[in-house]
N, C-alpha and C positions, 0 to 999 in steps of 0.2 A: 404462601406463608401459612404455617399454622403456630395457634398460639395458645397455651394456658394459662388462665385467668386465677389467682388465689385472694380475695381480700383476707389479710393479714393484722394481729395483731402483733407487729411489731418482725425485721426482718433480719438477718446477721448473714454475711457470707465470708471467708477467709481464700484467698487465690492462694492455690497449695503449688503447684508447679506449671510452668509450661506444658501442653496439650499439642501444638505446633511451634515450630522451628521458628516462623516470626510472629510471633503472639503478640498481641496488642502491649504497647511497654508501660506502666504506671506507677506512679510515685506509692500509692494507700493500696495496697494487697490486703486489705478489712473492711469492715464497714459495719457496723452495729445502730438500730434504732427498734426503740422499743413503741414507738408510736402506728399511730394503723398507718396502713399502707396496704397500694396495688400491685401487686407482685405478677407479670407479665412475662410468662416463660416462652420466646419470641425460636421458631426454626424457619430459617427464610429457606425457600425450595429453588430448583432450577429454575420454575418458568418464572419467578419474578424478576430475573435477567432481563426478560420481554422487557419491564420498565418499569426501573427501580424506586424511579420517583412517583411514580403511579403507586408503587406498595409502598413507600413507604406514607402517603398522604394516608389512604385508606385503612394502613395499621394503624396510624394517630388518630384517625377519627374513629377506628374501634375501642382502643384505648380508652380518648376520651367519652365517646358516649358511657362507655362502664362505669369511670369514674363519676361521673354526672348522679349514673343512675344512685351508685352507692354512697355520693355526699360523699367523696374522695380528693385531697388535692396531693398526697403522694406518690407517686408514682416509683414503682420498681422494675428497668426492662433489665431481665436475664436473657443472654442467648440458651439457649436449649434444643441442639440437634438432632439430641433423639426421641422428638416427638412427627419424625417426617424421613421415609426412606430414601427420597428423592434432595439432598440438602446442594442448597446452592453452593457455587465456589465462595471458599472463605472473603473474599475481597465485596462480592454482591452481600452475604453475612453482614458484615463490617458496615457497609456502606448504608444499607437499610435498617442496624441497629442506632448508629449516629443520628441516620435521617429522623427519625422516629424521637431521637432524645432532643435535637432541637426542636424539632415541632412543637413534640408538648411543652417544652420549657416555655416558645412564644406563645402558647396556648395558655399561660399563668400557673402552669403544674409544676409544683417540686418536683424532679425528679434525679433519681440514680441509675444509674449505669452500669452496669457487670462488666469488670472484662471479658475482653475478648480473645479465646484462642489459649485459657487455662484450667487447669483441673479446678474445682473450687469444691469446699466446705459449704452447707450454707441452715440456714434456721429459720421455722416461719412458725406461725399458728393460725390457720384459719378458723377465722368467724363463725360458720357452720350457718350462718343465715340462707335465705334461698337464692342470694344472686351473689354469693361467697365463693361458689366454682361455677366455670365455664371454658370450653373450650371454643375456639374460633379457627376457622380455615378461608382463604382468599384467596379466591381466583380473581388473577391477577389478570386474565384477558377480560373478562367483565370491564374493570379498571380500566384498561384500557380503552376500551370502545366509550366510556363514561369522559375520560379525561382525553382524547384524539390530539388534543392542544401539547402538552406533556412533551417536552425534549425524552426522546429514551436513549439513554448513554447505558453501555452496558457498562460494569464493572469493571477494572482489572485486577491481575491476579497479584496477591502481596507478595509471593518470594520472590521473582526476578525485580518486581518494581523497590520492593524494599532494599533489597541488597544494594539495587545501583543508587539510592539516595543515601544509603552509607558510605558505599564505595569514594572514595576520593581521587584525584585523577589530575594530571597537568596537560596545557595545552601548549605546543612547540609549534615552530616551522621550521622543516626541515628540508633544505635545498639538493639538488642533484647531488652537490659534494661529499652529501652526509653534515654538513655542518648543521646544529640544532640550537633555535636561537625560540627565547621565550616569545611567546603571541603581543606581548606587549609590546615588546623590544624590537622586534625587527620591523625592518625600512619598508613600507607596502607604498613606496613614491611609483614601483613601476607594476605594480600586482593589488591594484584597488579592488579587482573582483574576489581575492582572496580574502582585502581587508573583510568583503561586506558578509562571507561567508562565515569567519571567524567569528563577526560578532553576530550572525544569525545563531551558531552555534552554542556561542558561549550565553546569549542571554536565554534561548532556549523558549523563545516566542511562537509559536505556532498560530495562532490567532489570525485570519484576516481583517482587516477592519472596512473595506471594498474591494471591491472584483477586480482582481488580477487583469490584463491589458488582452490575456490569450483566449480569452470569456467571449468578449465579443465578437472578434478575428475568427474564432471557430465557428462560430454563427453566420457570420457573414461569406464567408468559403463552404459553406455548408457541408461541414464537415462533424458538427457532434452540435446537439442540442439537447436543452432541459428537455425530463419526461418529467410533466406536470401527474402523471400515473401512477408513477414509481414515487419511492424514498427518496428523498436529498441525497446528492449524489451518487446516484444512478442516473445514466444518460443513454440515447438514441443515437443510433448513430445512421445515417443517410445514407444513400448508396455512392456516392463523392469519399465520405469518412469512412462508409467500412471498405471500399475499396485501396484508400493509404494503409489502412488497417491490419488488412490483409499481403498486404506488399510488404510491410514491418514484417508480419509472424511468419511470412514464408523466408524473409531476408535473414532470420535469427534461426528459425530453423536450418536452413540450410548451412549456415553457420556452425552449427552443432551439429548436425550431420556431420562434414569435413572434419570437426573435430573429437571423432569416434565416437558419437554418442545413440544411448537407446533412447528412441523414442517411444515416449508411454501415452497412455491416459487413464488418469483415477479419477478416483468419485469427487462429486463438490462436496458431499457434506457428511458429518461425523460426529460422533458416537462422544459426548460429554465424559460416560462411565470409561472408554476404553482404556485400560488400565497406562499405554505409552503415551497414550493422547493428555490422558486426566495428566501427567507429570508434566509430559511437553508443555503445555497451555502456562504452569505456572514459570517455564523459565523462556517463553516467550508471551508476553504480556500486551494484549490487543483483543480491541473492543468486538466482540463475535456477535456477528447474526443469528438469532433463536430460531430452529424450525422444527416446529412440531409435526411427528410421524404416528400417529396413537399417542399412547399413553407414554411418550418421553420423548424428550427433548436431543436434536443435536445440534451441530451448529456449521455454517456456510465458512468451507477452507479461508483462508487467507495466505495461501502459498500451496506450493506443490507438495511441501518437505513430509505431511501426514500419507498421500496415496503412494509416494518414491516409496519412502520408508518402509509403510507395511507391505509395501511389493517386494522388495530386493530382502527383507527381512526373512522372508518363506523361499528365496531364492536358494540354489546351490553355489556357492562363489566362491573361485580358488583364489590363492596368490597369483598365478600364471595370470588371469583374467583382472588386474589391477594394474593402475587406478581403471573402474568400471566408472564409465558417467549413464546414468539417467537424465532425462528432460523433456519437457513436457510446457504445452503453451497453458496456462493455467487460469480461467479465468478467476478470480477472487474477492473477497468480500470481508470490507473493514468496518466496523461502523461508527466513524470517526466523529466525534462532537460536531454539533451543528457549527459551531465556531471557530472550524477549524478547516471547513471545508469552503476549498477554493478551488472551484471549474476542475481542470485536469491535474494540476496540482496536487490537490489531495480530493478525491472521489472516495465513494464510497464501497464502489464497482471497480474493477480495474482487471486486465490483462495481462498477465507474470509470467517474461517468457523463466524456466526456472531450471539450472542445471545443478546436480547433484554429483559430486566426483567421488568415488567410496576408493581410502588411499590407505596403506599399512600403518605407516605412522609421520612422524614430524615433518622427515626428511624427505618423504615421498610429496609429502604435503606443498611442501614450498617449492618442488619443483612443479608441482600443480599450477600454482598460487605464478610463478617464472610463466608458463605456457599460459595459463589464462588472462594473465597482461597483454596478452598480442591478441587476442579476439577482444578484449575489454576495448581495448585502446582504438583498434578498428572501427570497431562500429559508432564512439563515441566521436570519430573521427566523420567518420559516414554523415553524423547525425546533420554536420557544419554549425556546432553549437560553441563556443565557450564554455570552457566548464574548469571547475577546480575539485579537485582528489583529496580524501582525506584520510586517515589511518588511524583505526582506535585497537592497541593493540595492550594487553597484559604486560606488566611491568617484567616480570620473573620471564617472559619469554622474549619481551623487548632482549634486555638483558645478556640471555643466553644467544639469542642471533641475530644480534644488530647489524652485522655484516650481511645477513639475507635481507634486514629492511633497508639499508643502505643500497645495496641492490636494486629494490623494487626500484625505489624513489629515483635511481638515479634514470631506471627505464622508462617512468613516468617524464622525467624530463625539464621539471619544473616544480617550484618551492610547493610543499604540503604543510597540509595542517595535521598533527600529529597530536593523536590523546593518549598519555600513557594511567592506567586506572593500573590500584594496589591490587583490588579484589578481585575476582571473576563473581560479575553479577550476571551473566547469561552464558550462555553452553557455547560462546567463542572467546579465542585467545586472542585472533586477529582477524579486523573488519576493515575493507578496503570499500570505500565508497568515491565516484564520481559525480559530483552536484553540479548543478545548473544554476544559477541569481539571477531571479527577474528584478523587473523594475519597482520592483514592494519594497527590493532589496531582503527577497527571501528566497531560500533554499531549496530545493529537493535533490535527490538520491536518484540516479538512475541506474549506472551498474554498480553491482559491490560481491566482492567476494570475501567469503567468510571461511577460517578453520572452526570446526564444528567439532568439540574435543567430550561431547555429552553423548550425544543420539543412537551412537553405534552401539554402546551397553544400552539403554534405555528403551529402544525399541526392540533390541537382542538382533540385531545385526551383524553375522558371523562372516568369516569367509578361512576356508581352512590354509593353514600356512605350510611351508615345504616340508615341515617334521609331520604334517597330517594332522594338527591340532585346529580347534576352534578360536581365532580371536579376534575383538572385539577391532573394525576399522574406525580411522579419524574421518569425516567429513567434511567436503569443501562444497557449502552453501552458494551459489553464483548466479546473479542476475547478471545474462550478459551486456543488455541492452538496457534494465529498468521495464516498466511495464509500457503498455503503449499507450497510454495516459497519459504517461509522465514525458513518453516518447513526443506527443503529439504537444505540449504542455511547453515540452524545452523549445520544438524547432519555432514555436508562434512566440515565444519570450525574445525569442533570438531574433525573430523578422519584425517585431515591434522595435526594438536594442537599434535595430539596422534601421528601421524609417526615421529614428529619431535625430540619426547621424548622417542621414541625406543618404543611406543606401539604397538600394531596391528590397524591399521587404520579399523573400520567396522562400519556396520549401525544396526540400533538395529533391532533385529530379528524378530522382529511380520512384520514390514513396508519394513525389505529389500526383493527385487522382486522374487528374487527364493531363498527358505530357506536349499532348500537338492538338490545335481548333483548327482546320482547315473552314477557312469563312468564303464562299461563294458571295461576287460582287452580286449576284441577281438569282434567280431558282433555276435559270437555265443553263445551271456549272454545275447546279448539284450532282448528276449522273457523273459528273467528272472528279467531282469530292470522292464519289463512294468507290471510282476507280482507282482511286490514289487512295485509301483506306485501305484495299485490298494487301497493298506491298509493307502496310504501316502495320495491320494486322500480324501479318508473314514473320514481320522482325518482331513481333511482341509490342510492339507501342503504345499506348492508350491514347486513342483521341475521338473528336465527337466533330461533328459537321453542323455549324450554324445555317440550318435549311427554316430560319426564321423568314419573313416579309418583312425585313427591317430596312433602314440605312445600313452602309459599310461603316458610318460612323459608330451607329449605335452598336453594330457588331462589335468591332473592336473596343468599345471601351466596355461592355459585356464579359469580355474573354480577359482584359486588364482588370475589371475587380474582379475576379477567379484567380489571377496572379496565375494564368496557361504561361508556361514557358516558352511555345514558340505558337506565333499568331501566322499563319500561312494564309496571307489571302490570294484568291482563284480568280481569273478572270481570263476574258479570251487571251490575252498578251500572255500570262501563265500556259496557259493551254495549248497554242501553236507555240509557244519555246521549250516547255516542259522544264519550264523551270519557277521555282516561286520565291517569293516575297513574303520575306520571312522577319518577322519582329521577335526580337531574340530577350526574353522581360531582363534578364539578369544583366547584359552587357549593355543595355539597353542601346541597342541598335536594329538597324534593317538590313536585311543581305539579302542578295538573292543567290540560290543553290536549288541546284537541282532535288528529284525526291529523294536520290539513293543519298546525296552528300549530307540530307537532313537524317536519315536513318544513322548513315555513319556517326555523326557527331553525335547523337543520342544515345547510340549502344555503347561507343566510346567512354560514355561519361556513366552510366550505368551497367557497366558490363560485369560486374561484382554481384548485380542484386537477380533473383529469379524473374522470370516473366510474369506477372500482373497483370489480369483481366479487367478491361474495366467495367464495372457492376449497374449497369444502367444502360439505355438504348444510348447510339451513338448520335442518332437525329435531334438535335433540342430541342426539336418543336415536341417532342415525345416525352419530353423528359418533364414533370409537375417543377413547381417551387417550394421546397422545403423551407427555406429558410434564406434562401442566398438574395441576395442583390441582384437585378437581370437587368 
């Protein structure tokens, strides 16, 4: 923040026009006083994004110490951005000019306000005394290390967040038939997970008020844990976690492989000034991480769509070569209010598998939008979650092809929740998302695909067409699966959902970390575990050998809180029959089957998803306790 100090006899300024497209709105475009006053010509910079309320505390106490000094109780805060090369986005502006005016107000200071985000007139007369001018500058990391307590929310950006608080919008349910009945009106006697999405939606709650049910479960499966190191949500993940982890992103990859796509990798982090980036940011609205490189600021992706973009944008790319998809596993970073973060739910950190379809126009578009329902739906299928779909699409394009959303919905299968909005407040016409309801009775988003009707001009994304000409393509934005967060977030809501109904709580078998425990009754079977690992190996399997000194008891109910899906215990009677005894968690029964008939039924039911290493020794006597239950 820097700032100019004028004491004033007496101050006037007139708001002459708009300066930006959402300028602050005000009833008094004047203001005239002929009394003294402290006139505070205020330019907030990029790094007070680091943390807003940290500057703005430290501007007010600049402020006031001034006024103190000069025997001042008026106050006058101006924005003024051309006292700093570096100027925040308008919205941290805005936000730290506010902060500042209520401060000093609880502070007992008269004060006034300038708008914000217009040309203005204005009139002063300084005092000429010795502490009449002053300039101030504030390092805002200082600040921070002084204040470490200090929630830091960054800002967000005001054109895409203003527009959709203008924008008005209805919400429907719209069933397989096409029939479209108001949210109010329709019968949710046999679709209660819809009702609870509806009103997640509509009252637009995001807040936790306690830990979510999948918090603890993923602790105890030792699969993701707090890092007391890192930021609030950012998390650790075990060699149990990142092994499902790694089973998800090679499962979506390959997925996108199949479904012609390039796989990429961009950078994490970027450039504030980049003139596509600076546009993007404000018609996609999300709280960014600051990372300072020298002397400027940039900030931690929150999706793949900034590395795709300026990659494919310096590409060559014909007609013949569309729809072209990019994708790319992406790790990414939100920095979502402290109150609003729940476990995997909403993190801070997160994994985004992320595909990009670059298409001619509308009509290429929805047949996209046609083919990427059959991987959506797939995997969502895969996931063995519940979930309900939801469609936020432009009225003028509703309109013009209702007969393609009819369509969708009727492939979906099952009544949606449908937002038709007048305006376009973001750079899509149509957003298809699949949500998860936990037991909060709250929401998340796991795949969605979007038409992207901005970014192809905006980043200058060309591709020439059959006449030999440059033109601009539409984009189809697509999480196919949601991140793996949100992945790991739904299946533990879903196995909570199922213990509370008297089911077997479990994860679905290709992604959970170890698929088979072969338990030796005594240590003198183990050599014959690690023989039968051999063939488990061979087919891809994952499993681990309990070469503990335990009971068989303790073994087995060991391998039962891990929720192992098949418990093979070893013993001479296994060994001269070559066959085992096998506790199946899901069916919840015992069988005996030989080793190949255990393979078979495994690869049977996983034969969709890639092979999966598991990320740990197989002996558990080798293996430490992160966090799990033993």
């Amino acid at each position: 923040m820097r700032m100019l100090q004028i004491h004033s006899d007496g101050f006037s300024y007139e708001a002459k026009r708009k300066a930006l497209k959402n300028a602050e709105e005000v009833k008094e475009k004047s203001y005239n006083t002929e009394d003294s006053c402290l006139v505070n010509f205020i330019a907030a910079e990029t790094t007070d994004a680091k943390n807003v309320n940290a500057a703005i505390k430290a501007t007010s106490e600049m402020i006031a110490n001034a006024a103190d000094e000069v025997k001042e109780k008026n106050i006058i805060v101006y924005p003024w951005v051309h006292l700093t090369e570096s100027p925040s986005k308008p919205s941290v502006a805005l936000k730290l000019l506010k902060g500042v005016e209520k401060d000093l107000k609880e502070r007992g200071f008269k004060v006034v306000r300038v708008p914000f985000g217009w040309y203005k007139a204005f009139r002063l007369h300084c005092k000429g005394h010795p502490l009449a001018e002053r300039s101030k500058v504030l390092d805002i990391s200082k600040e921070i290390a002084k204040t470490a307590d200090v929630d830091v929310t960054e800002g967000e950006d005001l054109t895409a967040l203003v527009a959709e608080e203008k924008s008005t919008s209805e919400f429907f349910i719209m069933d397989p038939s096409g029939k479209m009945t108001p949210v109010k009106e329709f019968k949710y006697a046999k679709h209660k997970e819809l009702e609870l999405y509806v009103n997640y939606e509509t009252a637009k709650d995001r807040t936790a008020q306690e830990p979510p049910p999948h918090i603890e479960l993923m602790r105890q499966l030792e699969l993701v844990d707090y890092e007391p190191g890192s930021d609030a949500g950012n998390f650790r993940w075990p060699p149990r976690g990142l092994t499902l982890k790694k089973a998800v992103e090679e499962r979506v990859t390959a997925e996108m492989v199949d479904y012609g796509a390039h796989v990429v990798q961009t950078p994490l982090i970027y450039d504030y000034q980049h003139p596509s980036l600076k546009s993007y940011l404000q018609r996609f609205p999300s709280r960014q991480y600051v990372v300072r490189s020298g002397d400027k600021d940039y900030f931690a992706r929150f999706s793949a769509c900034f590395g795709q973009f300026l990659l494919i944008s310096q590409a060559l790319v014909t007609y013949k070569q569309l729809p072209l998809k990019l994708f790319e596993i992406a790790p990414s970073y939100r920095r979502e209010q402290s109150g609003e973060l729940a476990g995997m739910r909403r993190p801070r950190a997160f994994t985004m598998p992320d595909i990009h379809e670059i298409v001619a126009d509308v009509e290429m578009a929805k047949t996209a939008v046609n083919n990427q329902l059959v991987f959506v739906t797939k995997l969502m299928n895969e996931l063995e979650v519940t979930y309900e779909v939801s469609f936020r699409i432009l009225r003028s394009f509703f309109d013009e092809n209702k007969e393609f959303v009819e369509g969708v919905v009727a492939k979906v299968g099952k009544p949606v929740m449908l937002e038709l909005f007048d305006e376009r407040y973001a750079y899509f016409i149509f957003k298809g998302e699949w949500n998860v309801v936990d037991e909060q009775k709250k929401a998340a988003c796991l795949g969605t695909i979007q038409i992207d009707v901005e970014n192809g001009e905006r980043f200058n994304i060309t591709y020439v067409d059959a006449e030999g000409k440059e033109q601009h393509p539409l984009i189809l934005h697509t999480s196919p699966s949601g991140s793996i967060e949100r992945i790991l977030y739904g299946v533990l809501e879903q196995a909570y959902k199922d213990l509370k109904t008297g089911k077997v709580p479990h994860l679905p078998l290709w992604m959970t970390p170890v698929q088979v425990r072969l338990v030796p009754v005594n240590e003198s079977f183990i050599d014959y575990c690690v023989s039968l690992g051999k063939s488990l190996d061979k087919a891809g399997i994952r499993y681990e050998i309990d070469d503990r000194q335990q009971t068989l008891g303790k073994k087995i109910r060991s391998a039962e809180k891990l929720w192992i899906p098949y418990i093979c215990v070893v013993g001479e009677k296994e060994k001269e029959s070559g066959k085992l005894a096998v506790r199946r968690r899901e069916l919840k029964d015992q069988v005996v089957m030989s080793e190949k008939e255990l393979v078979k039924e495994i690869n049977n039911k996983t034969s969709f998803a890639p092979k999966q290493r598991l990320l740990l020794p197989k002996m558990i006597s080798l293996q430490p306790i992160f966090s799990r239950e033993v």
